[in-house]
C-alpha positions in Angstrom: -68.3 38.3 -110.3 -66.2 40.0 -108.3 -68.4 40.6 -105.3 -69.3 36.7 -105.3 -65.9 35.9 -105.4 -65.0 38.2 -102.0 -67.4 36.6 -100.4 -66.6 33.3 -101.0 -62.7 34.5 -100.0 -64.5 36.1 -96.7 -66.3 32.8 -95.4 -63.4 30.3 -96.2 -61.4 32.9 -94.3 -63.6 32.9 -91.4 -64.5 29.3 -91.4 -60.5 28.7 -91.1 -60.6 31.5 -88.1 -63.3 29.2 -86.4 -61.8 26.2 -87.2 -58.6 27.6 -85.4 -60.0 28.6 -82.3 -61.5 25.1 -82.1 -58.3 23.7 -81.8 -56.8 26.0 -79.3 -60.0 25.5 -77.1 -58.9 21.9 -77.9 -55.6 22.2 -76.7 -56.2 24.2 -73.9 -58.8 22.0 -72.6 -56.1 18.9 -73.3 -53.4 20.5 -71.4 -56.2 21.2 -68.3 -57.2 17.5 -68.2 -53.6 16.0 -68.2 -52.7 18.5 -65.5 -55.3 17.6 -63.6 -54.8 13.8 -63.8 -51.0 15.0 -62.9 -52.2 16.6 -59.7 -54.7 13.5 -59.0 -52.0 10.9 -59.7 -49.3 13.1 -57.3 -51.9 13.2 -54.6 -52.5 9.2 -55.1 -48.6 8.8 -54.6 -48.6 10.2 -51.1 -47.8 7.1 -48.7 -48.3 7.2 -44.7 -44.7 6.4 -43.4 -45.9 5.3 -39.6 -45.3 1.7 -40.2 -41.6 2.8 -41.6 -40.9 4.8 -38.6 -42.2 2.2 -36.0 -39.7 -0.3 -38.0 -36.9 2.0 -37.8 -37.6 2.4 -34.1 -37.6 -1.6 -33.5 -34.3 -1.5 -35.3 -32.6 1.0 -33.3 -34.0 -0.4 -29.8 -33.0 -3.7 -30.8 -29.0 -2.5 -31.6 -28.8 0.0 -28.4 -29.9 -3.3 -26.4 -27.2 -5.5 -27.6 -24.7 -2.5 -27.3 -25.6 -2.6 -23.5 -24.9 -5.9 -23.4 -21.6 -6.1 -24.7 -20.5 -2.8 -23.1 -18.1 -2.3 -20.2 -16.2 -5.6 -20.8 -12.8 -4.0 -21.8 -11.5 -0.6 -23.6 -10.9 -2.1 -26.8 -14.7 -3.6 -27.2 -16.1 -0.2 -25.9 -13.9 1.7 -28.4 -15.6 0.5 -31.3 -18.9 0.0 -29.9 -18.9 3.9 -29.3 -17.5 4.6 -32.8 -19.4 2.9 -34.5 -23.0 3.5 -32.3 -22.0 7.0 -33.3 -22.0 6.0 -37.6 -25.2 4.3 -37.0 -26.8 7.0 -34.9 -26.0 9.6 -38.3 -27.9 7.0 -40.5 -30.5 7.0 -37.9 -31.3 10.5 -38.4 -30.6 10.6 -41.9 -33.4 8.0 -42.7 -36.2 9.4 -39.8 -35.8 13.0 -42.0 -36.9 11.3 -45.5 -39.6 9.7 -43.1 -40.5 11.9 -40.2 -42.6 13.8 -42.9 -45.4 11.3 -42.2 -47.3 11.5 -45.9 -44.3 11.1 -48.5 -44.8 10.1 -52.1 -43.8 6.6 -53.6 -40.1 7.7 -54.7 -39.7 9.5 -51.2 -40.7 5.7 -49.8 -38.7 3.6 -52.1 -35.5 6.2 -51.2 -36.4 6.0 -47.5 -37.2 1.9 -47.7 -33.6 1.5 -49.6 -32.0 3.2 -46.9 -33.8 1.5 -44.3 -32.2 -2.0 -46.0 -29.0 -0.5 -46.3 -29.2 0.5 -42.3 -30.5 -2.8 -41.4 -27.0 -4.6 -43.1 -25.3 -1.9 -41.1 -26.8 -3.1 -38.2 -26.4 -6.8 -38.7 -22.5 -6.3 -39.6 -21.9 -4.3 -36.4 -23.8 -7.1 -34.2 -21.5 -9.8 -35.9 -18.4 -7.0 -35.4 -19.1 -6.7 -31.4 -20.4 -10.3 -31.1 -16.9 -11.5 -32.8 -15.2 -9.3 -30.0 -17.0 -10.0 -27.4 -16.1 -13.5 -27.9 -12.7 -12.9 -28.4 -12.6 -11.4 -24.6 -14.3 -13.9 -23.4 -11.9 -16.3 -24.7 -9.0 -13.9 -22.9 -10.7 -14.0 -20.3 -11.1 -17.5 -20.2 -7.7 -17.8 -20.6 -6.6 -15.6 -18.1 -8.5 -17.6 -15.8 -6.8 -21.4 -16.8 -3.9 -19.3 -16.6 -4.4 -18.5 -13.2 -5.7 -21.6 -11.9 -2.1 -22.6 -13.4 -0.3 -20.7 -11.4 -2.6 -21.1 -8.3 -1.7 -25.2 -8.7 1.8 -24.3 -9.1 2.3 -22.2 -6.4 0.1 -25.0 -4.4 2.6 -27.9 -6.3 5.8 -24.9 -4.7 4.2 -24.8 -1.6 4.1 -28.3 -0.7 7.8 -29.2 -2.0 8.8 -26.1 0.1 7.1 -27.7 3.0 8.1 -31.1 2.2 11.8 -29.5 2.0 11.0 -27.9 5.3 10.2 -30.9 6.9 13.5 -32.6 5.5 15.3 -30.0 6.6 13.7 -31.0 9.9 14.1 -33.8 9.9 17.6 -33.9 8.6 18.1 -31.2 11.7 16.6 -33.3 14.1 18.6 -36.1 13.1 21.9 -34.8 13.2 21.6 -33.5 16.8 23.1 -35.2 20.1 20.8 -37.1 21.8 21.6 -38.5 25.7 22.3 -42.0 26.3 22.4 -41.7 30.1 21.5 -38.7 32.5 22.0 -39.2 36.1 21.9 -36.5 39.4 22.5 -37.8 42.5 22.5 -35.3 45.5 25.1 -36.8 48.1 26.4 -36.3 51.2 29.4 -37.5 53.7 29.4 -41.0 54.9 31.3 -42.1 58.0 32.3 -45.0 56.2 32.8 -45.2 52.4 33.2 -41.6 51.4 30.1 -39.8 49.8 26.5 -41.8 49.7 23.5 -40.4 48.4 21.1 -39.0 50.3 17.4 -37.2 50.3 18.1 -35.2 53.1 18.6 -31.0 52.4 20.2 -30.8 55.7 23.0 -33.3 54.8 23.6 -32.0 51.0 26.9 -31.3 50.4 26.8 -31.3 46.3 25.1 -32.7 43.5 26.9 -35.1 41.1 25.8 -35.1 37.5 27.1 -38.0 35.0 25.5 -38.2 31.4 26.7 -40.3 28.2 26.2 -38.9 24.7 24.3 -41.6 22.3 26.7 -42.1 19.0 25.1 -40.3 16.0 26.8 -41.0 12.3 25.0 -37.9 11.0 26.4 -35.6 13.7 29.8 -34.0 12.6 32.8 -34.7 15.4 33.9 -31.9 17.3 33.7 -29.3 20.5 30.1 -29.6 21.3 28.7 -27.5 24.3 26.1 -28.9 26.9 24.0 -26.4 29.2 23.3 -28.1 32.2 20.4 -26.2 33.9 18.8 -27.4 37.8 15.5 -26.1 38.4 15.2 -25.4 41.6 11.0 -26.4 43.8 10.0 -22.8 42.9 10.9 -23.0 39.3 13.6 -21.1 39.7 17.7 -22.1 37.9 20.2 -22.4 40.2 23.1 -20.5 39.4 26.4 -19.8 41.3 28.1 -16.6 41.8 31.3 -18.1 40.7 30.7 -17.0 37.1 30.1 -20.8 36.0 26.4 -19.7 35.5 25.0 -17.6 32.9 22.2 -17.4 30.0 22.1 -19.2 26.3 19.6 -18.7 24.0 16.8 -21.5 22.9 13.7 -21.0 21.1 14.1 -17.4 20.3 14.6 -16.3 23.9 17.2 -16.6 26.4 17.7 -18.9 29.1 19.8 -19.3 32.5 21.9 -22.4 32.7 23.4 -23.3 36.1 26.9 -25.1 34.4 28.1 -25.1 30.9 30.2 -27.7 30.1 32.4 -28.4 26.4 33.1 -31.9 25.1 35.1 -33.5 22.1 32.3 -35.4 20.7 34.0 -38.5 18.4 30.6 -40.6 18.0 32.0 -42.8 21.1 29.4 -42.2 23.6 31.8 -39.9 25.7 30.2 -39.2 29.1 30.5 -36.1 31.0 30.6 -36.0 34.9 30.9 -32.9 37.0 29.5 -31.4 40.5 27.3 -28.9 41.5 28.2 -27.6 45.4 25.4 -27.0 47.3 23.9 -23.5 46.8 22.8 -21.3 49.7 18.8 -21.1 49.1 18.1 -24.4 48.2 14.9 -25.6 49.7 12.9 -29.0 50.2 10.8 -29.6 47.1 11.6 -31.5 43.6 14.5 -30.5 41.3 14.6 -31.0 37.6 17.9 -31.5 35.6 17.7 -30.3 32.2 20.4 -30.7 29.3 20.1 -28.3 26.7 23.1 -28.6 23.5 22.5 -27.2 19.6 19.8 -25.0 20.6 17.3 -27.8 21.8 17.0 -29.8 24.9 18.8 -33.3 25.0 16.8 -34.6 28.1 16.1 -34.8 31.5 16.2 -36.2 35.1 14.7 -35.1 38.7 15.6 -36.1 42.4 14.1 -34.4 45.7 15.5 -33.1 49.1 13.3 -33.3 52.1 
């Protein structure tokens, strides 16, 4: 009985032994299957990333073109263009590391592709950023230049009421000047009979009488007002006296011999003014011209000749 029972012990023992190992083997082979579909499924997961990278090229092409663009229109716009080209160039090179791997598996991808959305936002709200300034200098700009064709019109408007103030001025100038009524030279010589007669002979010359009448002027103020009378001699010479009544004035920015200078207490009467000229050693035969000079511009004139 006791033998049988051993043996019976013996086999149940070893059948559990058996029956053991068939489990591990079980297990083991278990664990080698699923490990293996791990290392299948982890290969399946790798991704080609060249579409990804040709994408984030476009991007970044697309932004450093517009950046060109709106460069070099003032400081302030290339300030922040710089700035932020410089934050966008980081992200650049943070996403083209999770992609320059070129096989990566799907939760490398879906990291890399949520970057790639975040860099594209990026992108978009730096366009709108420069676009927004770029428009804003445009407008200064276009104000600077209303602004200046403001002034230019306004000096234009300042120019024209300077020269239409000029020309009063002129005006007003000319206007209040003295102006000759009458202006008469006679060259004249000793009659027989009668006195003095006038004459158009050189040889018989013994002076030259000069008698002029000032016109009456209301915008002309009353007072001494000096006349220059000046001869011009044939050879366009002014005949002057060594007797200290000729000398020089000055007209039109220069200055100019007068042959007799002669004062007169203008009262807006027409006062006339008479004096003689003694003939002057030189004189030849020719054409002489009596000019009358007074406020620095000529009054008028009157000629006679000598033979």
């Amino acid at each position: 009985m006791s033998l049988q029972t051993n043996d019976k012990r013996s086999k149940k023992l070893l059948f559990l032994m058996i029956f053991a190992l068939v489990l591990l083997n079980a297990g083991l082979i278990y664990q080698l299957v699923t490990k293996n579909n791990q290392l299948q499924n982890t290969q399946t997961e790798l991704v080609d990333t060249t579409q990804e990278l040709d994408d984030l090229k476009v991007i970044e092409d697309e932004l450093r073109i517009n950046l060109e663009l709106k460069s070099g229109q003032n400081a302030k716009l290339d300030s922040v263009i710089q700035v932020r080209n410089q934050e966008i160039q980081k992200k650049v090179a943070q996403i083209r590391g999770l992609l320059s791997k070129g096989r990566v598996t799907q939760a490398e991808l879906a990291n890399a592709t949520q970057e790639m959305a975040s860099f594209k936002e990026e992108v978009e709200k730096l366009k709108a950023e420069i676009e927004e300034l770029s428009k804003q200098n445009q407008y200064l700009k276009d104000e600077n230049y209303v602004m200046q064709k403001q002034i230019e019109a306004e000096r234009e408007i300042n120019q024209q009421i300077r020269s239409e103030n000029t020309e009063l001025v002129k005006q007003v100038e000319v206007g209040s000047r003295i102006f000759l009524k009458s202006l008469i030279a006679a060259p004249m010589r000793n009659a027989l009979v009668g006195g003095l007669k006038i004459t158009d002979k050189l040889s018989k010359l013994e002076k030259i009488d000069v008698s002029c009448t000032l016109g009456n002027n209301d915008l002309v103020a009353n007072g001494d007002k000096t006349l220059y009378f000046q001869v011009v001699t044939p050879n366009k010479s002014t005949l002057h006296s060594d007797n200290n009544s000729s000398g020089t004035f000055n007209f039109d920015g220069g200055d100019r011999m007068y042959t007799v200078k002669k004062s007169v207490n203008f009262q807006n009467k027409n006062e006339t003014v008479t004096f003689s000229i003694p003939k002057t050693e030189g004189m030849t035969e020719g054409n002489y011209t009596v000019n009358v000079y007074s406020q620095n511009h000529k009054m008028g004139s009157t000629q006679f000749t000598l033979r």
